[in-house]
C-alpha positions in Angstrom: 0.0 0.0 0.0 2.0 2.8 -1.4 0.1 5.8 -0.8 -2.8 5.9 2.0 -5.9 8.6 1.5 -6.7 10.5 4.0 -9.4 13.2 4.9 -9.9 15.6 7.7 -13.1 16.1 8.6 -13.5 18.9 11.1 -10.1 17.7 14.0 -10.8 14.0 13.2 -9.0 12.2 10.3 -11.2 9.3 8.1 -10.0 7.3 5.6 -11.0 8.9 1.8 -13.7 6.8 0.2 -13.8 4.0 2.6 -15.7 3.3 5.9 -12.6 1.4 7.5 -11.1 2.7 10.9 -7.9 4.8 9.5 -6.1 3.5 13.0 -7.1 -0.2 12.2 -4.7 0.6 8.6 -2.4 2.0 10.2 -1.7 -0.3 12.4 -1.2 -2.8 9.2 1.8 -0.4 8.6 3.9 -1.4 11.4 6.6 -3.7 9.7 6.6 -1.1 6.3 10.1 -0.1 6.1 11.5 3.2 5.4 9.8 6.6 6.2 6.6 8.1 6.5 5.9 10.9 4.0 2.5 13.0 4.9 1.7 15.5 1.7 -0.7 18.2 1.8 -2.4 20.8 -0.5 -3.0 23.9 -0.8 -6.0 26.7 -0.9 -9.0 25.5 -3.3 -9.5 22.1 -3.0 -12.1 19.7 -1.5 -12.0 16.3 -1.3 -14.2 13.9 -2.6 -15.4 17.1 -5.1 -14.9 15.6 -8.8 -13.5 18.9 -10.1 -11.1 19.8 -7.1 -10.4 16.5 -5.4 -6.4 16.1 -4.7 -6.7 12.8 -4.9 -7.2 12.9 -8.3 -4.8 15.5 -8.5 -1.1 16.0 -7.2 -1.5 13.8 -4.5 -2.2 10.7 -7.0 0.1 8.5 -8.4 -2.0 9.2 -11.8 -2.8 12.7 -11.6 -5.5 13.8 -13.8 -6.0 17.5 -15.2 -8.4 19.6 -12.9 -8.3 21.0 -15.4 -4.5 22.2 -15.1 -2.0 19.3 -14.9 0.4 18.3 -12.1 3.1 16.0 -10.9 2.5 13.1 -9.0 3.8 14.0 -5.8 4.0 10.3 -4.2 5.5 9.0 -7.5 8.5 12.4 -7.6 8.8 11.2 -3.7 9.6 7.8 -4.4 6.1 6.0 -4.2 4.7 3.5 -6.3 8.5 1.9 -7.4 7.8 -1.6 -5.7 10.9 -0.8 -3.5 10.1 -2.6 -0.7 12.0 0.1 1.4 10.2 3.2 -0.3 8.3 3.9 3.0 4.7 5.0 3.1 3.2 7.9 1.9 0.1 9.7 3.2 -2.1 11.8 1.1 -3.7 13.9 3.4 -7.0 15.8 2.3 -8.7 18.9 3.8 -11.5 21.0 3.1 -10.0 24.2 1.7 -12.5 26.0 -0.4 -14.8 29.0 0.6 -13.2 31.9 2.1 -9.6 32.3 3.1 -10.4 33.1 7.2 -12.7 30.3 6.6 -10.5 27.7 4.7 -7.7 29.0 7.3 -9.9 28.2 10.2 -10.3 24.7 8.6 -6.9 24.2 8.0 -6.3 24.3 11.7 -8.8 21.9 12.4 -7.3 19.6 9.9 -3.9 20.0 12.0 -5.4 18.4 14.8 -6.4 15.5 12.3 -2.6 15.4 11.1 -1.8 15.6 15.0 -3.8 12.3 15.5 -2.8 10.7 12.6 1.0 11.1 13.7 0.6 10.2 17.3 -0.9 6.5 15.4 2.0 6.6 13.4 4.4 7.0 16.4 2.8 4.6 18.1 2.6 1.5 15.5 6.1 2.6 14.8 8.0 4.7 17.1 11.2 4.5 15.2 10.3 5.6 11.8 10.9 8.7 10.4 7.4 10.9 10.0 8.1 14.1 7.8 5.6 16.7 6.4 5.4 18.4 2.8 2.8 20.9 2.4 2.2 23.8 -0.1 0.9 27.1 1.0 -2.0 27.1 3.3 -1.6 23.6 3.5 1.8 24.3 6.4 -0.8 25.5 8.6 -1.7 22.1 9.6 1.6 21.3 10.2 1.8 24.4 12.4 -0.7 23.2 14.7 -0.1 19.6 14.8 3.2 20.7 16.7 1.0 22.3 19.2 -0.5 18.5 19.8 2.4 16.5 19.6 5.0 14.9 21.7 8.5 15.8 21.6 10.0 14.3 18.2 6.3 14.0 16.5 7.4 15.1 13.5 11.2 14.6 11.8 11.2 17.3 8.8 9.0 19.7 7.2 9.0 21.0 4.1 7.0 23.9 3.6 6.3 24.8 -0.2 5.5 28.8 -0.5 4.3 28.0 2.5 1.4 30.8 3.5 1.8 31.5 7.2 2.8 34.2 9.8 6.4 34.1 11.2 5.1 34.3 14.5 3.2 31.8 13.9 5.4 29.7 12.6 7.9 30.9 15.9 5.2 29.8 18.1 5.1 26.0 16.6 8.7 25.6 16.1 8.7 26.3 19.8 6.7 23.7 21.6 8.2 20.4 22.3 7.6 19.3 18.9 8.9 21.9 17.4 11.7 22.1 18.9 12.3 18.2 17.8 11.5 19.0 14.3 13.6 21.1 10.9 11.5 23.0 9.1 12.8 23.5 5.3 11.1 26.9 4.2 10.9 27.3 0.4 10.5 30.5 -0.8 10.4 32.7 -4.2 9.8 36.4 -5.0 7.2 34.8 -7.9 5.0 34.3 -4.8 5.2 37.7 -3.4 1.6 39.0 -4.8 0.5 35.7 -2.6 1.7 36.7 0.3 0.8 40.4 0.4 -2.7 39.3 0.0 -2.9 36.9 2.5 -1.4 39.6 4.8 -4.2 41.6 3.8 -6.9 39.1 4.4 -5.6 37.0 7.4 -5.2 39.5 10.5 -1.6 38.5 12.2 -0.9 36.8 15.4 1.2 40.3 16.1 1.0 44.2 14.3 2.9 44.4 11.7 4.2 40.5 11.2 4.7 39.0 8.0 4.4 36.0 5.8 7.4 33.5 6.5 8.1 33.9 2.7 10.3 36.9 3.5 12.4 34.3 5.7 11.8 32.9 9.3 14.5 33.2 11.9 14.5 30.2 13.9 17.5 27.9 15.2 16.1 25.2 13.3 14.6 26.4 10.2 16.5 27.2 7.3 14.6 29.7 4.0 15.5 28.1 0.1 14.3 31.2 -2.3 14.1 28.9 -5.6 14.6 32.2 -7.7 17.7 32.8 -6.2 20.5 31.8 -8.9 23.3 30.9 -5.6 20.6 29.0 -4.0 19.8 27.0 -7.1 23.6 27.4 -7.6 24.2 25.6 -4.0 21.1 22.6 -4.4 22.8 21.7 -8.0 26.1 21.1 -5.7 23.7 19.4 -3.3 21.9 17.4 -5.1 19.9 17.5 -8.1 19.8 20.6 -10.4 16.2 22.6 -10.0 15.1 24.4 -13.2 15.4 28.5 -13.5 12.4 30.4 -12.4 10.2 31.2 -15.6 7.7 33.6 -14.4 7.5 37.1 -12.3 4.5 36.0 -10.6 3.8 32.2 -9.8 2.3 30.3 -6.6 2.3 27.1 -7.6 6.5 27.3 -8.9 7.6 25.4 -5.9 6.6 22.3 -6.7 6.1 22.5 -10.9 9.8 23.7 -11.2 11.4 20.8 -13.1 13.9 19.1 -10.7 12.3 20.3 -7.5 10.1 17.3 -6.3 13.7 15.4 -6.7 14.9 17.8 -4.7 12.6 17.5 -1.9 12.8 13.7 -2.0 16.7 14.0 -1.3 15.6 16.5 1.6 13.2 13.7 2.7 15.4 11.0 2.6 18.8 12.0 2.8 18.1 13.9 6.2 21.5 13.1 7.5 23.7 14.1 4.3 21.7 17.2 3.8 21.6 18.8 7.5 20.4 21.9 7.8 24.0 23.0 8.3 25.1 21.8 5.1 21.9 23.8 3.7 22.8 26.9 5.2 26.5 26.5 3.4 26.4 28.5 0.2 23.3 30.3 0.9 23.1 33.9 1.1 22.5 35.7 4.3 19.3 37.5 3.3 16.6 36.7 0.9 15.8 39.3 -1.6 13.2 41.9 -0.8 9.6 41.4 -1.7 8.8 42.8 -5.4 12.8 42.6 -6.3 11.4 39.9 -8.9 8.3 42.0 -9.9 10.2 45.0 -10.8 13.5 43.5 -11.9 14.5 44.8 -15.1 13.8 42.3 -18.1 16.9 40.7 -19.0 17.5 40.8 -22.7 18.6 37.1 -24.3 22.0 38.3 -26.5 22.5 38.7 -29.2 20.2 41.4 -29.4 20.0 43.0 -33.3 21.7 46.2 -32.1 25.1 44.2 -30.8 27.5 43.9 -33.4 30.6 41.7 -33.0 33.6 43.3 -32.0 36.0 43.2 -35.2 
């Protein structure tokens, strides 16, 4: 059982499209070798909804067009090979259409799912690696699982454009858990229209906070802005070569950017070879301002017809 669907509704998780205890599967789980990967999605979907369902959608191993296309993200992970080591993946589901304070509010509810679903995991298995990728709204249920779970709940997380407050985000990564856990925050300037709106429509834990896609200063977080040339410059090195950034304005780059989902499964897997210390090396000390990208001067592709070769 390569990938297991999950919902959650309201705090409680359920299996997706089945009436059979999600505990009772779990606990079927306990010799699966390798680690757990839980995946998330972003605003706008719904599960079980035939036009926004992620099941049928990036968290598939057959994605089908809704009505954009999209990677499989268990199969870039590592899911579905038959490797009888490839670990177990969770697809976990939420409700997050309507509203942003509303689909926000959900999303927290949903972390106390992902909360109960880990403290299962840990206990079928208390040795096995549990990490968390999740694109943009969807790092809020990580967030708040932290806040209901034990010291070392959760291993890595990998937070995709992630849309949060840094305080928020200060908060989690200091509870128990949090303290326990690395949290790898992906960023780009192509999502900076994305997070001045959410600033505008989701009232911060603090005045004048911001959206962790400016950075996050935490012992044990470390910020990846994928438009960055040194930072693509320094995961090439790393590990696998990520693809240039294409577009000015983009919330979904972080995980269509050819090269990046390889990326993230070395992150995933190769915990110990890529430390966050070994991250930080080669990175540079601040992230670019928001709307550097935006208002960057085109960059013209030479020759241009008004360059004449020097003679």
């Amino acid at each position: 059982m390569p990938v297991i669907r999950v919902n959650a509704t309201g705090s409680t998780a359920r299996l997706h499209g089945s009436p059979r205890a999600l505990a009772g599967l779990l606990e079927r789980t306990r010799d699966t070798p390798g680690p757990v990967i839980v995946m998330t999605h972003g605003y706008k979907y719904r599960p079980g909804s035939p036009d926004h369902c992620p099941h049928d959608h990036m968290l598939s191993l057959s994605p089908r067009p809704m009505p954009w296309d999209a990677p499989s993200w268990p199969r870039a992970l590592g899911f579905g090979t038959g490797d009888p080591g490839e670990g177990l993946a969770i697809a976990f589901a939420w409700e997050a259409r309507g509203p942003l304070w509303q689909a926000r509010r959900r999303a927290t509810q949903a972390g106390q799912a992902l909360a109960e679903t880990v403290r299962t995991l840990r206990r079928v298995a208390p040795n096995r690696p549990v990490h968390f990728l999740g694109h943009s709204m969807g790092i809020e249920l990580a967030l708040e699982a932290l806040h209901h779970l034990p010291e070392g709940g959760l291993d890595r997380i990998v937070s995709l454009t992630g849309a949060a407050y840094r305080a928020r985000a200060c908060t989690a990564l200091a509870t128990p858990a949090g303290r326990g856990a690395e949290f790898i925050n992906v960023t780009s300037r192509e999502n900076d229209v994305f997070d001045f709106l959410y600033e505008r429509l989701i009232a911060p834990p603090r005045p004048g906070d911001r959206a962790i896609g400016l950075g996050l200063d935490a012992p044990n977080a470390v910020t990846l802005q994928l438009d960055c040339p040194d930072t693509l410059g320094h995961i090439s090195r790393l590990a696998h070569p990520v693809a240039e950034a294409q577009h000015r304005i983009c919330h979904w780059s972080s995980y269509m950017r050819p090269g990046v989902l390889r990326f993230y499964n070395a992150l995933l897997r190769e915990r110990e070879r890529l430390c966050l210390d070994t991250l930080r090396r080669g990175l540079p000390n601040e992230p670019a301002p928001r709307w550097s990208r935006l208002l960057a001067l085109p960059r013209p592709d030479l020759p241009l017809p008004f360059v004449r070769k020097a003679s």
